[in-house]
N, C-alpha and C positions, 0 to 999 in steps of 0.2 A: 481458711478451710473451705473444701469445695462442696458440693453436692453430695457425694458420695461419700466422702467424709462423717460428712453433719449424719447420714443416711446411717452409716456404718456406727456410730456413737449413738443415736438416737435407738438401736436395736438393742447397743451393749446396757440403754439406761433402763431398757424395759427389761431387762434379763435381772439386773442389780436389783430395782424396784420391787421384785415381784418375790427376792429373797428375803425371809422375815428377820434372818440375822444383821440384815443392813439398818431395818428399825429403832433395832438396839439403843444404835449410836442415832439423836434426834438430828444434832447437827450437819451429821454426813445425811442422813435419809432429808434433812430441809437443803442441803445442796443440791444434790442428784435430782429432788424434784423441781429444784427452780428450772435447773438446767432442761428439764425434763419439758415440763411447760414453755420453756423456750424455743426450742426445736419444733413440740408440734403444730403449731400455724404452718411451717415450713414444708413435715412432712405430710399430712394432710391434703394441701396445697398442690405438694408434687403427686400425692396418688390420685388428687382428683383428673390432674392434666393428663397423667399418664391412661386412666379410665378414658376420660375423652378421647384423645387420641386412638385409641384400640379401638370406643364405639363408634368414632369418625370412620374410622378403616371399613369397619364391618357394613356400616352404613353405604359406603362409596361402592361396596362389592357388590351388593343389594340393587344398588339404586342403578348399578348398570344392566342390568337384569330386571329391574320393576323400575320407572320413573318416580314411581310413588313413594321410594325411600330420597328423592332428592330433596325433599324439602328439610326433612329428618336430618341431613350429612350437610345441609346449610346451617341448621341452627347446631348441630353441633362443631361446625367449625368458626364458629361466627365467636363460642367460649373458648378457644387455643388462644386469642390472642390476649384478651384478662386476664386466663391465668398465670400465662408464661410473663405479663407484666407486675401481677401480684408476687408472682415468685421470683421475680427479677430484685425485687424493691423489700423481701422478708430475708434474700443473702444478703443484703447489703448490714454489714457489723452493725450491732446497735450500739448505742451509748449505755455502756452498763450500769447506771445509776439510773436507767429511765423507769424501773420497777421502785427506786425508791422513794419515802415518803421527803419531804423538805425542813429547813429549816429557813424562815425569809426577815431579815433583817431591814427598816424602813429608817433612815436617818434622814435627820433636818437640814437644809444644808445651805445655797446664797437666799436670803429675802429674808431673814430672821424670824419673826411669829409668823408671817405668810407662809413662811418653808413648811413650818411644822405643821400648820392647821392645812395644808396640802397633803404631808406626812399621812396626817390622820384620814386625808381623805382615799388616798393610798390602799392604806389599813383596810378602810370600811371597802371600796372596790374587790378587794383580796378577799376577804372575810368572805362578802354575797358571790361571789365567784364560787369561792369553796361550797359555798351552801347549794349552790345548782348542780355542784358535780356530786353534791351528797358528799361531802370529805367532812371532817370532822377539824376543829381549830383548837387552838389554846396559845393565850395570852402568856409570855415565858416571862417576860422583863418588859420593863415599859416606863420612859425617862417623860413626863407628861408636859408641858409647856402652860404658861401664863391665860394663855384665851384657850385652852381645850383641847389643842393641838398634842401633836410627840414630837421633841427631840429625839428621840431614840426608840423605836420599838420593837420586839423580836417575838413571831411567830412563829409556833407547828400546825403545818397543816398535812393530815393524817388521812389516807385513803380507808374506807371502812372495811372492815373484815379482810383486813391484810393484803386486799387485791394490789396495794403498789399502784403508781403510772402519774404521781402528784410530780416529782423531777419532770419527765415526758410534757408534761404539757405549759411548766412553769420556769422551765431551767434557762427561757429565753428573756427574763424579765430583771436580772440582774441589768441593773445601769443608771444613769442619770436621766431621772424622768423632770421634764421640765413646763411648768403651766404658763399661761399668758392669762392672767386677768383682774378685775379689779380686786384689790384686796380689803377686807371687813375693816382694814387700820388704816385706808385711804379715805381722806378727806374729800379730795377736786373730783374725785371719777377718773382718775388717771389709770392707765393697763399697767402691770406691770410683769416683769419676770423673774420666777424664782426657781428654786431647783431641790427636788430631794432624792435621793438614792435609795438605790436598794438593792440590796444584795442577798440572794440566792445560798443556799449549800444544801446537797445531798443529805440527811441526816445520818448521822453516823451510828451505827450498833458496839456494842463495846470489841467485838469479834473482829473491827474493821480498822479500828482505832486503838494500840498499845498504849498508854499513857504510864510511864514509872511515877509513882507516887512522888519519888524521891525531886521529881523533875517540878512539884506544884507549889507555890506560893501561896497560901490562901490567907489573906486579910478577912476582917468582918470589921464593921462599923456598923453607925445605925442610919435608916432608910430617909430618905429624902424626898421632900414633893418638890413643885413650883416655887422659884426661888430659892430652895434651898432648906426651907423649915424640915426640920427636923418629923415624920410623919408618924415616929414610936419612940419606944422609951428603952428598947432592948438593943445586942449587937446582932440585929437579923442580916444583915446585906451582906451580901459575900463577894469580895473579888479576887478571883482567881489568876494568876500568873504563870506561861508555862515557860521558864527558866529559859527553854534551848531554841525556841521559835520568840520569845518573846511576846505572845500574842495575851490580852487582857479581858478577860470575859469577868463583867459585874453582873449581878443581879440583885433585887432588891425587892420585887412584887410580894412574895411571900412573906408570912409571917415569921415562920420556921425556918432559921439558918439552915438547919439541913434540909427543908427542900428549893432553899435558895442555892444552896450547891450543890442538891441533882439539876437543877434548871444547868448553871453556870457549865457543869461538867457534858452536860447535853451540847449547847450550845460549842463547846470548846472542843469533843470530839468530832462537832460538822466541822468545824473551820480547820482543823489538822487534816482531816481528810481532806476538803478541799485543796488544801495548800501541797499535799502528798501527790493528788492526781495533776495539777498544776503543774511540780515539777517535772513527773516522766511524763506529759503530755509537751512538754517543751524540749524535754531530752530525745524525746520517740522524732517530734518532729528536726531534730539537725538532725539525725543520723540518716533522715528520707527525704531525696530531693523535693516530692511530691506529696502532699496528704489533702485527704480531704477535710476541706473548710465548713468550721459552723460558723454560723449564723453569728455576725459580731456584736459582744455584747460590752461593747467599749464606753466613753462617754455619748453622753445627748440621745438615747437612745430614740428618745419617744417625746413628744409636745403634745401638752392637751389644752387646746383654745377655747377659753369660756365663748369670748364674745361669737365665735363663728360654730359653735357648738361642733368644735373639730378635732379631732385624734388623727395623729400622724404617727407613723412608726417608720424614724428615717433610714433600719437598717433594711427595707424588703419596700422603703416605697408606700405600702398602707396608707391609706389616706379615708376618713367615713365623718361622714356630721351626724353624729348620732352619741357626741360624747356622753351627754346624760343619762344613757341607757347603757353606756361602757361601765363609766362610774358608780353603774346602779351594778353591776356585777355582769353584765352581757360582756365576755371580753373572748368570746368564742371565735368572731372572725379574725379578729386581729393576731389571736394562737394558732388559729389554722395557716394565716398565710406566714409564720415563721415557723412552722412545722411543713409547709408545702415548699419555701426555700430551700430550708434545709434540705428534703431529700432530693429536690431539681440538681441542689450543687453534687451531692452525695451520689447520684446517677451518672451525673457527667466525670465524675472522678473515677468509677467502674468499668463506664461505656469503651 
């Protein structure tokens, strides 16, 4: 969609909005206004450039007739070029999940109790991260390990008062995150290497995600710690099966089976969604010789070196010794420079 376009929609949204019969309906009126706040960075952006340029003009008329407006028609040309590269980089299609909140999966994975108590350390870098942007967390399910660690753990981390932009700054952290160091279960002082994942999804609204009843498996049994012991007396744990994808979401944190299967059913609407936009993003791209490329979030994404106190992010290059203050939740440069990739590639795909 072009300029004029966005321009000519962004009029029709203030014309809709401002109709009180469209309130009515909450749904359509919280569409129209996403849409709504989407566009205005854009058009704003353009009235600004567009003002400029008019007072550029006036200014250059002026200034040939008094010198004293040239200073005036330098600094306002010297803003043409910010803007028209602000506005260059606000057409450019966003990721439409970058408004929504997450759901982020941390699994155990080569080094056995090392993985996991890496796992957790994982968690806790996520957690203080969240806590600096002000976002809000919650512990959904969580498979706990022998020395403190997770086999398994699955967070919400929730932007406050609906503002959105948790996808946007996290959506690059899906992958195999890998450590180098000594481990609490090593004897000699030897380094060693191990690995744990983690996996990203959009959270899903029920609006976003159809699920037929007809289509779910639901098992309960009773909750489990460390080893395996048994950690109630009730069938609280829930696993859920969805028959046509096949995909298995347990939970077991809660007390209460049924809020163990709102948890599960949360959890199970990200991953269909994810798995939905996966496939027309795989179909979108054979039908076009050309698309633009994000930022790959394949294996080995990322190394964190105790002994050299080093974080590497090997898909953009990143490289800081400053791990201990990444893991303390400081993980601001390392998102910038996979947010500063991504739109470099994103630019030369439009240019």
């Amino acid at each position: 969609m072009n300029l004029d376009e966005l321009l000519k929609e962004y009029a029709e949204l203030e014309t809709k909005l401002a109709d009180p019969s469209v309130h009515a309906d909450q749904n359509q009126a919280r569409t129209l206004g996403k849409r709504y706040a989407e566009l205005t960075p854009i058009v704003n952006t353009y009235r600004e450039l567009q003002r400029v340029r008019e007072d550029l003009a006036t200014a250059k008329e002026l200034a040939a007739e008094d010198p004293a407006f040239a200073e005036e028609a330098a600094e306002l040309e010297g803003r043409i070029g910010p803007l028209e590269e602000r506005l260059k980089k606000l057409l450019i299609p966003r990721d439409p999940n970058d408004d929504k909140d997450i759901l982020m999966e941390i699994k155990a994975g080569e080094g056995g109790e090392e993985s996991a108590l890496f796992a957790a350390d994982l968690l806790r870098m996520y957690l203080r991260y969240a806590e600096r942007e002000g976002w809000k967390t919650e512990i959904i399910s969580a498979q706990p390990s022998e020395l403190g660690g997770y086999k398994d753990v699955t967070i919400a981390i929730k932007s406050r008062n609906g503002q959105g932009g948790v996808w946007s700054r996290l959506k690059f952290e899906g992958g195999v995150h890998r450590v180098q160091r000594v481990p609490v279960t090593e004897s000699q002082g030897r380094i060693h290497t191990s690995a744990a994942g983690v996996l990203v999804y959009p959270e899903a609204e029920e609006i976003d995600v159809q699920i037929d009843p007809n289509d779910l498996r639901i098992d309960v049994f009773r909750s489990s710690g460390p080893g395996g012991q048994s950690v109630n007396t009730t069938d609280s744990a829930v696993r859920i099966t969805h028959i046509p994808t096949g995909v298995v979401v347990t939970c077991q944190n809660e007390k209460s089976q049924l809020q163990n299967k709102e948890a599960a059913m949360r959890i199970l609407r990200a991953r269909l969604l994810a798995m939905a936009q996966q496939e027309a993003e795989a179909a979108a791209a054979a039908e076009r010789k050309s698309q633009v490329r994000t930022v790959d979030r394949s294996e080995r994404i990322r190394t964190y070196n105790f002994p050299e106190n080093r974080i590497s992010d090997h898909r953009v290059g990143f490289k800081a010794y400053n791990l201990d203050q990444v893991l303390d939740g400081d993980l601001s440069a390392v998102i910038q420079a996979l947010l500063d990739a991504e739109m470099a590639e994103k630019l030369a795909a439009h240019s």
